[in-house]
C-alpha positions as CSV (number, residue, x, y, z in Angstrom):
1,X,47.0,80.2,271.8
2,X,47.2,77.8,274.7
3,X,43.4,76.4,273.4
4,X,44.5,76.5,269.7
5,X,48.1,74.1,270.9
6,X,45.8,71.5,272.8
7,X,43.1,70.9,270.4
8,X,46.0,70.3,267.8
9,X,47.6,67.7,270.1
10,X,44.7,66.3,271.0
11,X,43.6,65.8,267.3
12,X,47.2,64.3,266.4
13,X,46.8,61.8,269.4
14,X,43.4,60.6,268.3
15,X,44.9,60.4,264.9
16,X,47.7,58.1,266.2
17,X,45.5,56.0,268.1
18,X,43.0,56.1,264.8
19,X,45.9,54.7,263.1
20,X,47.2,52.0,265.6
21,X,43.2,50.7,265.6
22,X,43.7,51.1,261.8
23,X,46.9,48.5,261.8
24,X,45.7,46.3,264.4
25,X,42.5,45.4,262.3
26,X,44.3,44.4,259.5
27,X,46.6,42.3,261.8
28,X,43.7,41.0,262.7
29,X,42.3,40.3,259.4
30,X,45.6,39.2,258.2
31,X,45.3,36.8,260.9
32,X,42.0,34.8,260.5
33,X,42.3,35.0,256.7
34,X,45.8,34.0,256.0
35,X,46.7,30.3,255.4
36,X,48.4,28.1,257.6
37,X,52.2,27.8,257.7
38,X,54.2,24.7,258.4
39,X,57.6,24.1,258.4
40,X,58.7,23.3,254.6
41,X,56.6,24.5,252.9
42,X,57.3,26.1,249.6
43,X,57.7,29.8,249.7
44,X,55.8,30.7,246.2
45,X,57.1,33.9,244.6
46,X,54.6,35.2,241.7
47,X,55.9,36.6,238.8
48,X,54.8,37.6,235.2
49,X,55.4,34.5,232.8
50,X,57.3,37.3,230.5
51,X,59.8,39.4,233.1
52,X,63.2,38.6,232.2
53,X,65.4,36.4,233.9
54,X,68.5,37.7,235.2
55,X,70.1,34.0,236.9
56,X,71.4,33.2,233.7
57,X,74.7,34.7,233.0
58,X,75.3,35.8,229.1
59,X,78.1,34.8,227.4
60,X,79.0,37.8,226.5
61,X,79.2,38.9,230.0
62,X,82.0,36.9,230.8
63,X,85.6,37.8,230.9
């Protein structure tokens, strides 16, 4: 039982450290990949041309 209980902890701390390699090379590529940001600049949100907009307040809204 004592055999069965380590080699279950010891495959769920390789499988944390697996992961924390796992995030740190996508840090990493996040990293060199990413553009440059300066103060001001624009954030630019992308959105589909035809999603509604919901800014505008209807008429008929209104009280």
């Amino acid at each position: 039982m004592k055999r069965i209980a380590a080699s279950v902890l010891r495959f769920a701390f390789y499988g944390v450290g697996a992961l924390a390699i796992g995030y740190l090379a996508l840090y990493a590529y996040a990293m060199f990949t990413g553009r440059d940001l300066q103060p001001g600049d624009p954030i630019r949100i992308f959105r589909k041309p035809d999603a509604p907009t919901y800014s505008v307040i209807s008429t008929s809204l209104r009280a």
